[in-house]
ROTIFI-982046 format. One line per 3 residues: number of its first residue (from 1); their letters; for each residue x, y, z of N, C-alpha, C, O. Coordinates in nm, 2 decimals, always signed. Layout:
N
NUM	A	X,Y,Z,X,Y,Z,X,Y,Z,X,Y,Z  ...
end
This chain:
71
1	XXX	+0.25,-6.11,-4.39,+0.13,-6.02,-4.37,+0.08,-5.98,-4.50,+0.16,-5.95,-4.59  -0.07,-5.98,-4.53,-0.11,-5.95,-4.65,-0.14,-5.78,-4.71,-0.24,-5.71,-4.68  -0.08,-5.75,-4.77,-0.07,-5.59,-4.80,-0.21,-5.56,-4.82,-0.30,-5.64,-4.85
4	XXX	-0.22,-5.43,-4.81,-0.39,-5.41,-4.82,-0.36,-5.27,-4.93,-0.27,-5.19,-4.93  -0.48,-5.28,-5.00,-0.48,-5.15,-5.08,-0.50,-4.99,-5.00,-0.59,-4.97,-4.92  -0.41,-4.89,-5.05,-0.44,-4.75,-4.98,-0.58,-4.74,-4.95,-0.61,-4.76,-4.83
7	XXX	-0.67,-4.72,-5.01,-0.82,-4.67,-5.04,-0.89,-4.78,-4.89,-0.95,-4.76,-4.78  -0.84,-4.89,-4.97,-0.91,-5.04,-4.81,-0.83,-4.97,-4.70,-0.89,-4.99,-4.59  -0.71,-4.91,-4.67,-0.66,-4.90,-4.55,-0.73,-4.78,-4.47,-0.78,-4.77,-4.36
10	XXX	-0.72,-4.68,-4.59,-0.83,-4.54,-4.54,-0.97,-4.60,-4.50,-1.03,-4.54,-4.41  -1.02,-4.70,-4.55,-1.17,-4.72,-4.52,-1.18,-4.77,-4.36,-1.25,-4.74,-4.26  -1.05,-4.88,-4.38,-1.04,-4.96,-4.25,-1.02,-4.82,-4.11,-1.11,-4.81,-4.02
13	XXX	-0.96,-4.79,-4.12,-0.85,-4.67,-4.00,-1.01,-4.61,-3.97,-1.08,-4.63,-3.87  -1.04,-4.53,-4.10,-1.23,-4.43,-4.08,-1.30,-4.53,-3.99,-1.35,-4.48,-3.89  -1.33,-4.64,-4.00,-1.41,-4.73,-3.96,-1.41,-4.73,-3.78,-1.47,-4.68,-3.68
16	XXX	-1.27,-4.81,-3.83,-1.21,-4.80,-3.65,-1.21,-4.62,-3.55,-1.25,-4.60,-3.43  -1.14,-4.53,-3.65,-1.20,-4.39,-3.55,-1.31,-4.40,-3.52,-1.34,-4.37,-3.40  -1.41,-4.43,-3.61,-1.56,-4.35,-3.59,-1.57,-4.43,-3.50,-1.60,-4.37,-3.40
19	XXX	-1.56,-4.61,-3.47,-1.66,-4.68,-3.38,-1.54,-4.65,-3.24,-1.59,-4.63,-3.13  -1.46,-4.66,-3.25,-1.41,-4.60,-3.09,-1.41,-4.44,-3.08,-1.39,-4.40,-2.96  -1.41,-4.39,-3.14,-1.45,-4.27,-3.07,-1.63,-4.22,-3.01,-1.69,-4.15,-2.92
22	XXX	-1.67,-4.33,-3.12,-1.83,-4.34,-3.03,-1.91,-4.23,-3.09,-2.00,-4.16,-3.03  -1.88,-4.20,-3.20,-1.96,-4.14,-3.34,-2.13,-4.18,-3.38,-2.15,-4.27,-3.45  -2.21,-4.12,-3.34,-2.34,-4.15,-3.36,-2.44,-4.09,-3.43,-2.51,-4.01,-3.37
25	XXX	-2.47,-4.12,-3.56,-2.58,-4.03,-3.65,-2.68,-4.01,-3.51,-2.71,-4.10,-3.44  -2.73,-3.85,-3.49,-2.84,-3.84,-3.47,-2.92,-3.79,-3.55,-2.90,-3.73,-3.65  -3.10,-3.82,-3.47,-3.20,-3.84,-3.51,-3.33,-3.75,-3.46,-3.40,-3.78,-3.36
28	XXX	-3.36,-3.66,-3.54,-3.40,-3.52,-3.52,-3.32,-3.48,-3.40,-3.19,-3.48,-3.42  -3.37,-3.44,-3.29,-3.35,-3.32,-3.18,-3.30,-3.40,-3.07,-3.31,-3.34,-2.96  -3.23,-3.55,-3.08,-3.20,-3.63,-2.98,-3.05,-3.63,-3.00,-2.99,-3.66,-3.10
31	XXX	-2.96,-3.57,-2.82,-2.83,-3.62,-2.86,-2.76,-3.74,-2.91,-2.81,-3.85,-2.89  -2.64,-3.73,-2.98,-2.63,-3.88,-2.98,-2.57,-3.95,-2.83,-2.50,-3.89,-2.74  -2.60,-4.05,-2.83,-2.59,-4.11,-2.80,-2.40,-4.16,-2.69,-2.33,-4.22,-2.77
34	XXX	-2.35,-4.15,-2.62,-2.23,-4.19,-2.55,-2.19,-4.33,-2.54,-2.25,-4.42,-2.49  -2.05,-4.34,-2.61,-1.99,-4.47,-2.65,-2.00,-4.56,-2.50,-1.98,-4.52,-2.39  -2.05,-4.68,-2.53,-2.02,-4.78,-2.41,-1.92,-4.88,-2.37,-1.90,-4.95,-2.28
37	XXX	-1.85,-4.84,-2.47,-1.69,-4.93,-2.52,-1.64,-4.91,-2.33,-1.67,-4.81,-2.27  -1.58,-5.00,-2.29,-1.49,-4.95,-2.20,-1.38,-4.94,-2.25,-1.35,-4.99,-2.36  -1.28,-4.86,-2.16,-1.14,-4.83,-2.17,-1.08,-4.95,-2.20,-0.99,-4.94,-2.28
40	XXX	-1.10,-5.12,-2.14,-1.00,-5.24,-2.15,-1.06,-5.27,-2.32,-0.99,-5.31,-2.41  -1.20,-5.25,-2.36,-1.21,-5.28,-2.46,-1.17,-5.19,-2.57,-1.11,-5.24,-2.66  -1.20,-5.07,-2.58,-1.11,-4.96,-2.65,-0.97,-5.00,-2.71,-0.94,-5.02,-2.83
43	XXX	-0.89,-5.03,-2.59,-0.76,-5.07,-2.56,-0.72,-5.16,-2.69,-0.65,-5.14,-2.79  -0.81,-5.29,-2.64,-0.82,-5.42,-2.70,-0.82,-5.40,-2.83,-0.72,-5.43,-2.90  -0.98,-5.33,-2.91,-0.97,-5.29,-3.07,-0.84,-5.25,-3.12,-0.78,-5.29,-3.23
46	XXX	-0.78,-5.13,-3.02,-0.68,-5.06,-3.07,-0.56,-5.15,-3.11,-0.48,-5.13,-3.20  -0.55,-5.23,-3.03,-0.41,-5.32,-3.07,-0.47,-5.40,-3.13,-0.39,-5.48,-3.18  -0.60,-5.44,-3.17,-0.59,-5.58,-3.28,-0.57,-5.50,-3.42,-0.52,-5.56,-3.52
49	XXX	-0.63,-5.33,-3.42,-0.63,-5.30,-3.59,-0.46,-5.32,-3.59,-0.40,-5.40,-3.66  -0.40,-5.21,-3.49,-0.24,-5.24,-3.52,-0.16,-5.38,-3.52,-0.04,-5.38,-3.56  -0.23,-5.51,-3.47,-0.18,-5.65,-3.49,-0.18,-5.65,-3.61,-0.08,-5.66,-3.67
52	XXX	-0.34,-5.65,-3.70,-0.37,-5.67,-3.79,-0.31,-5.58,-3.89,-0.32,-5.65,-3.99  -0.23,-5.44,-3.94,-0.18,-5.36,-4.02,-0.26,-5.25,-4.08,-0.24,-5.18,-4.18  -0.38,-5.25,-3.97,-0.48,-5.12,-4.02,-0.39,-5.01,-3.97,-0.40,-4.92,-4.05
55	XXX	-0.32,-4.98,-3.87,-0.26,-4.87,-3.82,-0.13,-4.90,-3.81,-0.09,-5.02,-3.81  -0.04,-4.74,-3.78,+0.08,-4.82,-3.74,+0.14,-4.80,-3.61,+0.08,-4.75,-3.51  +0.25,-4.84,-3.63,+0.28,-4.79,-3.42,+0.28,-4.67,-3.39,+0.28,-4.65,-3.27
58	XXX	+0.29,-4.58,-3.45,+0.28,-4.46,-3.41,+0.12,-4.42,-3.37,+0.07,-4.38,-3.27  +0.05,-4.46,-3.51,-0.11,-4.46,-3.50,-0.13,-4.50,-3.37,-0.19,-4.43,-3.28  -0.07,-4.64,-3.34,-0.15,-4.70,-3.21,-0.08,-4.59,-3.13,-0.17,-4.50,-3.12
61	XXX	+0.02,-4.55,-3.06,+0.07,-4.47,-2.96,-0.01,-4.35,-2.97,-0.09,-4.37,-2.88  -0.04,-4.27,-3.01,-0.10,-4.17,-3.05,-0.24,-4.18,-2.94,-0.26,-4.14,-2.82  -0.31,-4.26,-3.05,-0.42,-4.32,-2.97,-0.42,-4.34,-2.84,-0.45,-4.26,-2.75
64	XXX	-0.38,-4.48,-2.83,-0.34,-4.52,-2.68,-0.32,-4.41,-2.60,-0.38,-4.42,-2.49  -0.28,-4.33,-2.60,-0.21,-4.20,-2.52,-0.34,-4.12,-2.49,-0.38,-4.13,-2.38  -0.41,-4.05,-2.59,-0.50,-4.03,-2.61,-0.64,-4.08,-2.47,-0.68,-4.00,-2.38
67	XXX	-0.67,-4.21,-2.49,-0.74,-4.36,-2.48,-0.75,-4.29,-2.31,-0.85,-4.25,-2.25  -0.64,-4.29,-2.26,-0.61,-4.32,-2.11,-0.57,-4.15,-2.07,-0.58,-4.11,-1.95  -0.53,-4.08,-2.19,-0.60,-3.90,-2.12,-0.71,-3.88,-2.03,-0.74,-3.81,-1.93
70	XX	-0.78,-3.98,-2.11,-0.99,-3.91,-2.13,-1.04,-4.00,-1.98,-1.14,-3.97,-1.92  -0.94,-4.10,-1.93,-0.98,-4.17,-1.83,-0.96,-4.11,-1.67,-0.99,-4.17,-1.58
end
């Protein structure tokens, strides 16, 4: 597996919260907007960043746990 630098890991992890949690700049006086992700696809990102070494098992459990509260 290829090590990744701290700073790229923080960028990576920020990336993945913001787009599954469904984070949306708004635009003047309009709410943002509500994530479309489904729960099987949520799911899915969440274990490829932890396949891939953006998170770790704990990160993913955390989440995951989290993921299927809200459902």
């Amino acid at each position: 597996m290829q090590k990744t630098s701290p700073f790229l890991r923080a960028l990576l992890i920020a990336s993945l919260l913001l787009t599954l949690s469904g984070c949306v700049a708004a635009i003047g006086n309009q709410p943002p907007s509500a994530s479309s992700a489904t729960l099987g696809q949520q799911l899915i990102d969440l274990k490829k960043a932890k396949d891939e070494g953006v998170i770790t098992e704990a990160e993913y459990a955390r989440k995951r746990a989290q993921f299927i509260e809200r459902k």
